[in-house]
C-alpha positions, 0 to 999 in steps of 0.5 A, a space after each residue: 500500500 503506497 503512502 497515498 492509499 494509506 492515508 486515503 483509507 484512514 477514518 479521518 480522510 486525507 488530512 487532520 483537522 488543523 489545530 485550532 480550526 475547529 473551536 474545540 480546545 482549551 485556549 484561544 489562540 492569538 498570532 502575533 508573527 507568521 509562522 514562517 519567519 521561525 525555525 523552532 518553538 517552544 510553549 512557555 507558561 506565563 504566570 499561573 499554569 494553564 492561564 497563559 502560554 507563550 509560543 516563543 519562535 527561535 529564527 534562523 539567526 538564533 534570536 527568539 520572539 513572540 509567535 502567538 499567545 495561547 489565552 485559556 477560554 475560561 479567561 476570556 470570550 469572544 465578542 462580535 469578531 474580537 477577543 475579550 480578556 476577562 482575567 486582570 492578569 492575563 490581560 497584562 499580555 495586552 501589553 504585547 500586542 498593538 491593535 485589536 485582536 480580530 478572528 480568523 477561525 476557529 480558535 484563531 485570532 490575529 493581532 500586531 505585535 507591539 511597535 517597535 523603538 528603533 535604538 536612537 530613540 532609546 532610552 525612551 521616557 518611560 525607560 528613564 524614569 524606571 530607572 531612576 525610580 530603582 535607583 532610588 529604590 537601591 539607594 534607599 535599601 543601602 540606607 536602611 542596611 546601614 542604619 539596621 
């Protein structure tokens, strides 16, 4: 039996169903990059298990980034074409991700990843003022050990 007939002969037909597509699983998938631009993956949890999970992308350079995030159905719905965080602290993955999350099919959602700062506009507002709030921070912890 060739490789062809072997597949035409199993009770799923040609090919499985691809995941996500069919609407039954666990967690809403939200695709941030194309799958493409990667060579290998890797699912790591973010924050509580099962809650959050990101799927992290190696390209062929060796650096890694965001691909997707995988948000549990019990921590948001679907309304209209778009995906709705319910959950405060899954919601901080919303950092992340630029623009609304819209519906492709299925589980399958889409979204923009967060805009990227070029390095001669860097260190931002925002970076400058955490760092001098942890300078103040280790300033001060230095100071209590002093006087303890």
């Amino acid at each position: 039996m060739t490789h062809r007939q072997h597949s035409l002969s199993q009770p799923e037909g040609r090919m499985r169903q691809r995941p996500g597509s069919t609407g039954k699983g666990m967690f809403y998938r939200v695709e941030v990059r194309p799958k493409r631009e990667f060579t290998s993956f890797r699912v790591q949890d973010v924050g509580r298990k099962g809650e959050l999970e990101r799927v992290a992308g190696r390209r062929s350079s060796g650096s890694w980034d965001t691909v997707a995030w995988l948000v549990n159905k019990r921590k948001a719905h679907v309304s209209g074409n778009t995906l709705v965080v319910d959950d405060d602290k899954v919601h901080s993955f919303l950092k992340q991700v630029r623009g609304k999350i819209t519906h492709i099919k299925g589980d399958i959602f889409s979204a923009h990843p967060r805009k990227n700062v070029p390095e001669s506009e860097k260190p931002t507002l925002a970076q400058r003022r955490a760092r001098a709030l942890n300078i103040q921070k280790a300033q001060l912890a230095r100071r209590m050990m002093v006087y303890a």
